[in-house]
NUFIDO-352747 format. One line per 2 residues: for each residue x negated, y negated, z negated of N, C-alpha, C, O, CB. Coordinates in nm, 4 decimals. Glycine has a CB too. Layout:
NUFIDO-352747
X/Y/Z/X/Y/Z/X/Y/Z/X/Y/Z/X/Y/Z  ...;
//
This chain:
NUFIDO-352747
2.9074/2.3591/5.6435/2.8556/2.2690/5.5393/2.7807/2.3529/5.4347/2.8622/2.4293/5.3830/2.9725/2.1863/5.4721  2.6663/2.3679/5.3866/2.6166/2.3527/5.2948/2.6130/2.3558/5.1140/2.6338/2.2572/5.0433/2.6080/2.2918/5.3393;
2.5923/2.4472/5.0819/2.6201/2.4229/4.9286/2.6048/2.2486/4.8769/2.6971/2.1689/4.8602/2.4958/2.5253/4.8390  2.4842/2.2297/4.8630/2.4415/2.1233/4.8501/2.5318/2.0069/4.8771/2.5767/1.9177/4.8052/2.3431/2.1257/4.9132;
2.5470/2.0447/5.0381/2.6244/1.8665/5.0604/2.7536/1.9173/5.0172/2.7941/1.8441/4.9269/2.6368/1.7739/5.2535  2.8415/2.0172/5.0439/2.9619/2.0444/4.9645/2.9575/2.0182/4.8032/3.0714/2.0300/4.7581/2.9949/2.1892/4.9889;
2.8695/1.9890/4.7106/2.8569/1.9652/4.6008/2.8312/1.7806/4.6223/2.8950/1.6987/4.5562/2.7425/2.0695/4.5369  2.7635/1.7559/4.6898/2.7559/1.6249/4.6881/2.8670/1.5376/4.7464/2.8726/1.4148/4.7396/2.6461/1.5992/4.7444;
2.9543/1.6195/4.8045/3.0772/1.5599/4.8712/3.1417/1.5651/4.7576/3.1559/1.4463/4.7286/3.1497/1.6298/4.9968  3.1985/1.6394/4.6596/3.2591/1.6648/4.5416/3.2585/1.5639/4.4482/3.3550/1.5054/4.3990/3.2108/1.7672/4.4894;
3.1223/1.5464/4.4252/3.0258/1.3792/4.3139/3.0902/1.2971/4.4101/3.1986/1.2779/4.3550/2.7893/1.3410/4.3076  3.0943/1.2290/4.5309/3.1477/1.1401/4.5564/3.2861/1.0838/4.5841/3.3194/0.9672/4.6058/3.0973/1.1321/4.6101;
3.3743/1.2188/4.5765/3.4829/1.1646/4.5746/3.5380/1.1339/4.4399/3.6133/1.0463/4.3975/3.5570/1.2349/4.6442  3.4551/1.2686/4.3688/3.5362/1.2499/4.1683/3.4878/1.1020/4.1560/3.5794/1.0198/4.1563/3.4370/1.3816/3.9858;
3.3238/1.0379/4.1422/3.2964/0.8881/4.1667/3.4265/0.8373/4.1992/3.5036/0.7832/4.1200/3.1893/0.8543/4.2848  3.4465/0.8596/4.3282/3.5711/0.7342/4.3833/3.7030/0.7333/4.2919/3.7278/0.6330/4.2251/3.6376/0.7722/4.5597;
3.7868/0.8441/4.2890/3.8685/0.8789/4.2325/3.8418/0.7983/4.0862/3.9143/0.7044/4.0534/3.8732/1.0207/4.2466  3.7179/0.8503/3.9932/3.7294/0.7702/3.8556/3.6891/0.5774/3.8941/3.7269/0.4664/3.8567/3.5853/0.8587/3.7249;
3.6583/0.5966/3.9241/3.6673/0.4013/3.9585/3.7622/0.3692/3.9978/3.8019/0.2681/3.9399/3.5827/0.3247/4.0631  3.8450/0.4143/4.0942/4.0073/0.3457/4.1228/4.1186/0.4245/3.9955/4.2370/0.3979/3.9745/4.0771/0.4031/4.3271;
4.0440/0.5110/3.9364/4.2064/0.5163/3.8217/4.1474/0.4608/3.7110/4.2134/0.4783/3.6086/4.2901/0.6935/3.7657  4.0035/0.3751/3.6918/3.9509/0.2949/3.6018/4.0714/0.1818/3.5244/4.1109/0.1901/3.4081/3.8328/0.2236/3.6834;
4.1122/0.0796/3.6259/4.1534/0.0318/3.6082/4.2954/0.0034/3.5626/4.3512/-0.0879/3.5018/4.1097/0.0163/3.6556  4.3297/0.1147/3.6149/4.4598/0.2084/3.5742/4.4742/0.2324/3.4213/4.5330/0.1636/3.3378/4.4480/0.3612/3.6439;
4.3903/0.3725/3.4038/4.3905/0.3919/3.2736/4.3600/0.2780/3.1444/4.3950/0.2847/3.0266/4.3060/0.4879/3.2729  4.2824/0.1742/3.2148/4.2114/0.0425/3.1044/4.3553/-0.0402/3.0654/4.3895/-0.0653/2.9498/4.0699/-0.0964/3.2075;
4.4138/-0.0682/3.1589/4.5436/-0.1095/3.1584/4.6384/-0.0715/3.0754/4.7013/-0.1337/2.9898/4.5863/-0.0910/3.2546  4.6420/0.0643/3.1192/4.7269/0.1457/3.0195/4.7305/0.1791/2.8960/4.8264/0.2213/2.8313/4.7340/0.2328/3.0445;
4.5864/0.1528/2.8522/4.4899/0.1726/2.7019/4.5107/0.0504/2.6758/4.5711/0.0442/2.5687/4.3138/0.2171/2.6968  4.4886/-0.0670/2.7257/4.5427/-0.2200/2.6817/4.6623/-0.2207/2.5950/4.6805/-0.2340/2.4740/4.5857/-0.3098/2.8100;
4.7710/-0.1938/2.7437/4.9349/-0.1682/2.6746/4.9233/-0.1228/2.5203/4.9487/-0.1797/2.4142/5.0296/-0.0262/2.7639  4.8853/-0.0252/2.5466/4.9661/0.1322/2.4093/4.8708/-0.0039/2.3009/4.9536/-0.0876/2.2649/4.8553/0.4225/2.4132;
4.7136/-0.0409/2.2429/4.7088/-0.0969/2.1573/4.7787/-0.1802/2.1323/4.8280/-0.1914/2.0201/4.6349/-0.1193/2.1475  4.8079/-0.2808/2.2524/4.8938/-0.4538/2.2103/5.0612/-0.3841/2.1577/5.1587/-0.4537/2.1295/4.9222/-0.6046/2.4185;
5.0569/-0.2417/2.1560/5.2445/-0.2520/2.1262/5.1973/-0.1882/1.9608/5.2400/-0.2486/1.8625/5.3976/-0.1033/2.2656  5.1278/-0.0918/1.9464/5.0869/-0.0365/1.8594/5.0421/-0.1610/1.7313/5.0889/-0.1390/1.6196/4.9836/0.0544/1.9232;
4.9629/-0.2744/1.7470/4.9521/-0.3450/1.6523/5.0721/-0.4830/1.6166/5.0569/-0.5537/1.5170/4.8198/-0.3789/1.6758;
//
């Protein structure tokens, strides 16, 4: 493999990875304000 596509394999998994713990972390940032106020 390739510098290149080994770098572009990298961008697409961090991509994947931050979109599925998106919803995660949004969730979790929800929680902590609604207890906090």
């Amino acid at each position: 493999m390739s510098r290149a596509e080994h770098l572009y394999h990298r961008i697409m998994v961090g991509l994947l990875f931050t979109l599925l713990a998106l919803p995660f972390t949004g969730h979790t940032a929800l929680c902590t304000v609604v207890r906090l106020e």
